[in-house]
Each structure stands twice: as C-alpha cells, then as structure tokens.
C-alpha distance (Angstrom), angle and dihedral (degrees) to the residues before:
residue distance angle dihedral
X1 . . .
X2 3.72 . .
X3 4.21 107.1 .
X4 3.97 104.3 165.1
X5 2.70 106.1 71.8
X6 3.71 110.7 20.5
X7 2.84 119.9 -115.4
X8 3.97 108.0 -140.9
X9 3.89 83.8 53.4
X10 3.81 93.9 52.9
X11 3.58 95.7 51.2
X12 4.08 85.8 59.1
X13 3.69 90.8 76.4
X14 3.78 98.8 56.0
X15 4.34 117.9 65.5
X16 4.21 73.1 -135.1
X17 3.39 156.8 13.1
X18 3.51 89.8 -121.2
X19 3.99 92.7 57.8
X20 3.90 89.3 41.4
X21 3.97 87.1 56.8
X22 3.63 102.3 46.3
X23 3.97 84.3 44.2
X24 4.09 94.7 53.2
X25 3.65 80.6 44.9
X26 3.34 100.5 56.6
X27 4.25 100.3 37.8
X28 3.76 79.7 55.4
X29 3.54 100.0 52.2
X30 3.60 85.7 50.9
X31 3.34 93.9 45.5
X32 3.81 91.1 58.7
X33 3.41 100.8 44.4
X34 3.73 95.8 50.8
X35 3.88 118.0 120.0
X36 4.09 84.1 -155.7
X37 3.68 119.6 101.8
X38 3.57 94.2 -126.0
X39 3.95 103.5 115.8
X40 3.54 97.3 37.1
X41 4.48 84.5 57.0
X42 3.77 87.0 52.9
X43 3.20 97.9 51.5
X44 3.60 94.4 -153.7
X45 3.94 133.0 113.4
X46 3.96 116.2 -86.1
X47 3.87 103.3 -114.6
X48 3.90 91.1 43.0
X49 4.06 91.1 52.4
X50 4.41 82.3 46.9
X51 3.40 91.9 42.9
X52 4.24 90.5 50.6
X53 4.10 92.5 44.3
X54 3.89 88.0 56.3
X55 3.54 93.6 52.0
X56 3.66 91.5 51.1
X57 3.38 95.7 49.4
X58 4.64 92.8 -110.2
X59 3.66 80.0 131.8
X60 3.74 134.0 33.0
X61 3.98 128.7 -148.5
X62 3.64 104.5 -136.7
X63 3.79 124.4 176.9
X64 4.20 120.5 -141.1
C-alpha cells in the first residue's frame, strides 16, 4: 500500500488511472535506465520517487 503520497490525491493529477499508470510507468523506466546518480542519492525506490515528482507537479501528464 502506497502512503506518501496518497494515493487518492495522486490520482487528481491524471484525467485517469490509466494515464497515471502508464505515466508512473514510464518516469520509472526512466528512472532506471538513467546513467545519472539521481536514485541512488535519494535513496528511495524508483516508482515511489515517480510517483512523488507527479504529485509535485516535476512531471506533467499530458494527453496527445
């Protein structure tokens, strides 16, 4: 279960669940495959730290 952040405020920032899911999906594949540094300093797993730069607005969910 996903506490920070919450989840019923995250899925405000998507039009769906499906968009939020591809869109954690994606940050986190990114995320992974980075050469950067960036996850390791955080010290925190990869779809948490996507899931926390969506809800801050780092990333935005657009729709084509």
């Amino acid at each position: 279960m996903m506490i920070d952040p919450p989840i019923d405020k995250l899925i405000k920032r998507a039009e769906c669940r499906y968009a939020l899911t591809c869109a954690v999906a994606k940050r986190t594949r990114e995320l992974v495959s980075s050469e950067s540094g960036y996850l390791e300093s955080t010290g925190e797993k990869p779809i948490t730290l996507a899931c926390k730069e969506i809800y801050d607005g780092k990333i935005k969910i657009v729709h084509d």
